[in-house]
N, C-alpha and C positions, 0 to 999 in steps of 0.2 A: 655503723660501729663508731663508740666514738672512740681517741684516740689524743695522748698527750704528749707532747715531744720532751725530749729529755737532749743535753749537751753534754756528751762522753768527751773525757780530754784527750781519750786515743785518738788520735789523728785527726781530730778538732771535727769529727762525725754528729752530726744529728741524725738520731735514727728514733722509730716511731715507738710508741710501748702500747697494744694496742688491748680489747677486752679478751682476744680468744687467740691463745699463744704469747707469749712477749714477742717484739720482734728482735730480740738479741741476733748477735754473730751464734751461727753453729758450733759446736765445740768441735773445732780446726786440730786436725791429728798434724798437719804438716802444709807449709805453701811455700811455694817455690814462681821463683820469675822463669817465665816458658818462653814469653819472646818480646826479647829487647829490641828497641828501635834502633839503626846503626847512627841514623842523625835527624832529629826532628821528627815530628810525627806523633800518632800514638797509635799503636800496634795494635791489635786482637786476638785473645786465643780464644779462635771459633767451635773448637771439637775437643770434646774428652772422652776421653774410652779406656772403661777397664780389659785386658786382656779376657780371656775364657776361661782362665786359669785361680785370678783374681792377685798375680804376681805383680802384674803391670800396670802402671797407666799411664798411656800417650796424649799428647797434646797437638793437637795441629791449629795451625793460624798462621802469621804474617810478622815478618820480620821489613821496618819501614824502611824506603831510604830517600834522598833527595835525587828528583830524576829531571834536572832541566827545568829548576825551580820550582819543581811542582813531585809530589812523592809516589814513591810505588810501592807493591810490599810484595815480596817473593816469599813462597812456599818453605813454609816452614815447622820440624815435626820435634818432636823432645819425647821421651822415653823415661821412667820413673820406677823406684822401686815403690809398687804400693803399701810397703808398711811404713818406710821412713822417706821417702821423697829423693832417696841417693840417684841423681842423674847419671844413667848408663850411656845414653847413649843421644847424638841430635843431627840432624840433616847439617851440611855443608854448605853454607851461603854459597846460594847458587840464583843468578838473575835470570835466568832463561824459564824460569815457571813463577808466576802467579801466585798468590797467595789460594790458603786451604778454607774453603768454604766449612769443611765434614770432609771425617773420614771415618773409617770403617775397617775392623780389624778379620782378616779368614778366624773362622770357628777352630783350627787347627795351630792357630797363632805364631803361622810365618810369615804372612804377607799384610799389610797396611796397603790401601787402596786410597786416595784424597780423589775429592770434587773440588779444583779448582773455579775462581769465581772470575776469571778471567785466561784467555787461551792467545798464544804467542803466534804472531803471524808477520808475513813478509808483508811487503809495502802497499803490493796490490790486493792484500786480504783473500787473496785464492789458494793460501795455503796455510793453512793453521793448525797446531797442536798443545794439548800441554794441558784438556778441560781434565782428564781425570790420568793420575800416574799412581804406578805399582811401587814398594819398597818393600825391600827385606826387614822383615819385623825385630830381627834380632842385632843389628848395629844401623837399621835406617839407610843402608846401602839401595840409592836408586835404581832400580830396575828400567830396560826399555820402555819409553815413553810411547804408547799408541800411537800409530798413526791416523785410527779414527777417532783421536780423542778432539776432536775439532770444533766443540758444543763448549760454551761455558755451565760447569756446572752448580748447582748448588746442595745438593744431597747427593750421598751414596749409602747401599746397603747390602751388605752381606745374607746370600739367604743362610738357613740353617745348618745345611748340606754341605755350603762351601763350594758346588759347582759354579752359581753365577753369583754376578752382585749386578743392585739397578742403579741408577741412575736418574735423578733429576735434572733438566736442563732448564737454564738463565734464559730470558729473550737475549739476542743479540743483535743490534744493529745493522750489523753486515752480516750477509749470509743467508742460508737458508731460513725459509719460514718457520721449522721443525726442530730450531732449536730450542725450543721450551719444551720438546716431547721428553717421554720416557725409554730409558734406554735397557734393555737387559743383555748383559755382557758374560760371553764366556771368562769363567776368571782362569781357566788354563791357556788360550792362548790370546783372550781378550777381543776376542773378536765379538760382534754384534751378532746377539741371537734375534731379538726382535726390537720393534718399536713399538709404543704406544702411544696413543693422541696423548698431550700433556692438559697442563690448563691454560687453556689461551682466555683472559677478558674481551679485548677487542684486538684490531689487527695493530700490529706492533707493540700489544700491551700482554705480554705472557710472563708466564714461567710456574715450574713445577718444582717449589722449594723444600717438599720433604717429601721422604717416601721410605718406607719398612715393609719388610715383609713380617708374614703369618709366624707366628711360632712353629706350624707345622710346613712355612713350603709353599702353601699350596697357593697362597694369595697375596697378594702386595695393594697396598693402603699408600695413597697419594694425597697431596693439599699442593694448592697455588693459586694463583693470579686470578682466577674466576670464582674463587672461593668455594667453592666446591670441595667436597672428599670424595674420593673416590677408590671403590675398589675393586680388584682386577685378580682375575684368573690364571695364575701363569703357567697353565699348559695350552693354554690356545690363545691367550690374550684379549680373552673376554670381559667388556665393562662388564662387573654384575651388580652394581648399582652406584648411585651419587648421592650422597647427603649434601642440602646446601646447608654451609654454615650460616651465611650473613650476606646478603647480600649490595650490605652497604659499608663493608669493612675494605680496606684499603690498607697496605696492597695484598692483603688473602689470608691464604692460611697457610702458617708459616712451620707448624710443625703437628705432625699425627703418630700414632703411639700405639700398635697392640698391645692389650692386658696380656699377662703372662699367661692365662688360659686359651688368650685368643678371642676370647667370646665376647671382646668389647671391644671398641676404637676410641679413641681422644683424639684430640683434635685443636691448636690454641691458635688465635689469629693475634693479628699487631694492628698498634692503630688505636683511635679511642674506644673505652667502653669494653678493654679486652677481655677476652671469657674462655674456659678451655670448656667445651661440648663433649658427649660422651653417648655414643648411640651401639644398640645391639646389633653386631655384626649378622646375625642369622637372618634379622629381616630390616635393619637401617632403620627402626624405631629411636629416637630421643629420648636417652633415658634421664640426663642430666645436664644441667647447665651450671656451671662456678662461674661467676660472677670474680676475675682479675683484678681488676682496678676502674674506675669510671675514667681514671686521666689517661693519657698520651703514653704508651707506650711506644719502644724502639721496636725489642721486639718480644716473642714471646715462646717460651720452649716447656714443651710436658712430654711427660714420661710415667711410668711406671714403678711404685717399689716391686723387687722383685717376688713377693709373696702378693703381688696384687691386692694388697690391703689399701695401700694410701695413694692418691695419684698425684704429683711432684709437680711446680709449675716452676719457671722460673720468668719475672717480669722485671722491666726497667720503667719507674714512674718518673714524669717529667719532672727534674730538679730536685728529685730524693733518691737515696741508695738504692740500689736493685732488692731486689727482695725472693725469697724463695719460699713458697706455699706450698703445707701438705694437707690434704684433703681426706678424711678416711670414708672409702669408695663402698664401704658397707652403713654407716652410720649418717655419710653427705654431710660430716661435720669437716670447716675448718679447725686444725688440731696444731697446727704451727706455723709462723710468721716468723721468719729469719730475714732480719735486716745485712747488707751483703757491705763490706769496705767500698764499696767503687757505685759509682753511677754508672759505667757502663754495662753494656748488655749481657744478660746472661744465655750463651746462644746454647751450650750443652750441657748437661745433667746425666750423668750414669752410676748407677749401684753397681757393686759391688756383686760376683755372684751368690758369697755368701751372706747379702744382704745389711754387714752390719756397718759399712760407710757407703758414702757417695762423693764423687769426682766433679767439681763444677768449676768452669773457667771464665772471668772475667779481665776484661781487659788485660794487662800482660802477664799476670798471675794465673797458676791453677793452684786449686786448693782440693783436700781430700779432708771429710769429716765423719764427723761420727753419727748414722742415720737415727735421731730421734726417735723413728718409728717402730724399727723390727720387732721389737716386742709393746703391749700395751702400754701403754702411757696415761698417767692421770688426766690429762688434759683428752683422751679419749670420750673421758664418763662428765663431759663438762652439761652443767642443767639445762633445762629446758630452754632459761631465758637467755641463757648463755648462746644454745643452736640458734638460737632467733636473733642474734646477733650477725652470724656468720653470713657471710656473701654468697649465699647460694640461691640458685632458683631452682624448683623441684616440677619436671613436665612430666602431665599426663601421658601418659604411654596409648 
């Protein structure tokens, strides 16, 4: 595809203008700063989530600070009116937890759950806690911190029901080998219902960085370090099957996505050449491949519109703004290219229930906009030579 650059004098941004979509800014309803650094640094807001309701949207990530010359970032959450951005409510600098990998909202929208990416321990390392923590949804008020929360995490996930949420866990250095497993947690008293083997690469090279459950419940979808997808039975904890993505992508696959029906998985990895995959859940058939970027990505996050029309990616290219990609999943056209303010990574992406914005966080900002897609769009019915443009690859089934 070719592409010509253009120098916008807002914030002295070069952003790309390409043949299929512009790659303009979104039309931004509202942004707000979510997490400031206290001194040096630069922060991340790693999670967005809209409420159940569509009232809300929370922010979770890392607020920086200097810790003996060198920095740390402690857990940090913010709370939003989703029509105008009015800040209600934000966690309490507080140093004894870790910054938030993901978090995850109860279906019921009292409790906020975080996967910490790092877990607080005494000197000899034989007592640790702090990988995932509960909050009251409605002022952020910290709840009892687990005591088997002792795994660094990277994902967490709310099933539909609201009885448990899982868990992805980090390798960690110290500790058990099992810290990259999967964890399924009672969310009433938090206790560990089961485990599952995570994705381990080799020995001391794991981790299980995303993981969602089914629309209906019954199944939970995994990516990590071995690049694999994998999906799991959660009444017995049965693999019932692994798609490989790639087996030469590094470090794996960083985030997977059930279609709103359920009847399909995504799947996006990081690293070069990155791509988000899309195979039939009923039998693990490759129905599609979208072609990312050929350059160097941070990292890489897809999702779903909630009509399962278009499927959302969000990527970070080396030494150009992040970018945000909408694919329409009936057509396998790209149909939008949103050039983002920030080169850092876009790690979440979430609509809206009633579909007509989406929540996405970049660096210390989150921003709420207006989803292009909910309804048809001209750049839908784009010609033939125009599809033959788009970054896609189309696999035999």
């Amino acid at each position: 595809m070719k592409c010509r650059q253009i120098a916008f004098a807002v914030s002295a941004m070069v952003l790309l203008v390409c043949g299929v979509g512009a790659q303009q800014l979104p039309t931004v309803i509202w942004e707000r700063i979510a997490h400031s650094p206290l001194a040096g640094g630069t922060p991340g807001g790693q999670s967005v989530k809209y409420s159940s309701d569509g009232r809300f949207v929370y922010s979770g990530g890392e607020r920086i600070y200097l810790n003996g010359g060198g920095e740390s970032g402690f857990a940090h959450i913010k709370k939003f009116a989703a029509a105008d951005g009015t800040e209600l409510a934000v966690t309490p600098d507080y140093f004894g937890l870790y910054g938030i990998s993901e978090l995850a909202l109860s279906p019921d929208g009292t409790r906020v759950v975080t996967a910490n990416y790092e877990v607080v321990c005494d000197v000899w390392y034989t007592n640790c806690r702090g990988g995932y923590v509960q909050y009251d949804a409605s002022q952020l008020a910290r709840l009892a911190i687990p005591t088997e929360g002792n795994a660094r995490e990277s994902s967490v996930d709310y099933a539909p029901d609201g009885a448990t949420f899982a868990l992805g866990g980090q390798w960690y250095i110290v500790g058990p080998e099992n810290y990259y497993n999967i964890r399924i947690v009672n969310a009433a008293d938090l206790s560990i219902i089961t485990e599952l083997p995570g994705h381990l690469r080799a020995p001391n090279d794991g981790g299980t960085y995303s993981v969602r459950y089914s629309p209906d419940g019954q199944m939970l979808a995994s990516g990590g370090a071995d690049t694999f997808v994998k999906l799991w039975r959660i009444a017995d904890g049965t693999l019932i099957r692994q798609m490989l993505f790639r087996s030469d992508i590094y470090p794996g696959v960083t985030s997977v996505a059930f279609s709103p029906d359920g009847n399909f998985i995504a799947a996006a990895n990081a690293g070069f050449n990155a791509q988000i995959k899309v195979w039939r859940v009923s039998d693990g058939a490759l129905i599609r491949t979208f072609n990312a970027s050929p350059d160097y990505v941070n990292s890489s996050e897809v999702t779903w519109t909630r009509d399962g029309r278009h499927i959302v990616a969000g990527v970070r290219v080396q030494n150009l703004p992040s970018k945000i990609l909408f694919w329409n999943f009936e057509t396998f056209k790209l149909v939008q290219e949103y050039g983002v303010p920030s080169n850092r990574p876009i790690y979440s992406i979430d609509f809206a229930p009633n579909n007509k914005t989406f929540a996405f966080g970049t660096g210390t900002r989150v921003y709420v906009a207006v989803n292009p897609v909910s309804k048809a769009t001209a750049t839908d019915t784009n010609s033939a030579a125009d599809n033959q443009a788009d970054a896609i690859v189309i696999e035999q089934d």
